[in-house]
C-alpha angles and dihedrals in degrees: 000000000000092000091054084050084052084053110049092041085054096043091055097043087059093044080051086056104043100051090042079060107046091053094054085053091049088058089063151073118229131170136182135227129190099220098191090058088042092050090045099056100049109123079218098071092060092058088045098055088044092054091051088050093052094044092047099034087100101051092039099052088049083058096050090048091062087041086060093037095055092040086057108046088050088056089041087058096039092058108034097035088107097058098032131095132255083241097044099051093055094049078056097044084045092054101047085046086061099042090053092051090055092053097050095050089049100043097054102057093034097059088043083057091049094044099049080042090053092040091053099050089039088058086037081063095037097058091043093057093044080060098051089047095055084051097053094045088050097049080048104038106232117171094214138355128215137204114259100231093051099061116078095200126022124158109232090250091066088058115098104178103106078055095048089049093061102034072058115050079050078080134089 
């Protein structure tokens, strides 16, 4: 008996709550925006991404020239390896050897530069969509705004990305 008394004290403690809750968010005005679509329709990406091609287009064509080099010299083995010599199949394995090395000491860094180029960008957008989104609650006067992906339920009129988009792609 004491225990129902526990739970229905409790029971009503939480309904209390609840509804308590559920007044003071009436009382507001909260809207929703999906981030990840907002970020990917910013005219601004695109140049991004294009900014970040052109910086890295040297480095990465050298890349894709090992890439051949060593394509080719593994076909080239496999099939020559029957009329070729012991000695020439290890020039050729040393060779291959060399030019893998090279790839690999190239790649690494060179994908650690492109992905802190690619971060700092990413936080550069970031920063410039958490400010259009200040500026859209504001002119509209929500209350608070919540990420997309963390509601279970909003009706499409709460949703300011198309806004955000635009107050957005203002900025440069």
């Amino acid at each position: 008996m004491k225990q129902l008394m526990k739970s229905l004290a409790f029971t009503a403690a939480a309904s209390s709550m609840l509804f308590t809750g559920a007044s003071l968010a009436a009382d507001q005005k909260i809207g929703t925006v999906n981030v990840q679509k907002v970020i990917s329709q910013l005219p601004q990406m695109a140049t991004i991404q294009q900014d970040i091609a052109a910086e890295f287009k040297e480095p990465m064509d050298a890349l894709k020239q090992l890439e051949g080099d060593i394509k080719y010299n593994l076909e080239k083995r496999k099939r020559d390896e029957a009329i070729m010599s012991k000695k020439e199949i290890d020039e050729l394995d040393g060779k291959i050897d060399a030019l893998t090395k090279e790839y690999q000491a190239k790649a690494q860094p060179l994908q650690q530069s492109l992905k802190r180029r690619e971060q700092e960008e990413q936080q550069k957008i970031l920063q410039l969509v958490r400010t259009a989104v200040d500026s859209v609650a504001d002119e509209e006067g929500f209350d608070l705004i919540l990420q997309q992906s963390a509601v279970a339920f909003a009706k499409p009129e709460f949703d300011i990305s198309t806004k955000v988009v635009e107050q957005a792609s203002k900025s440069n």
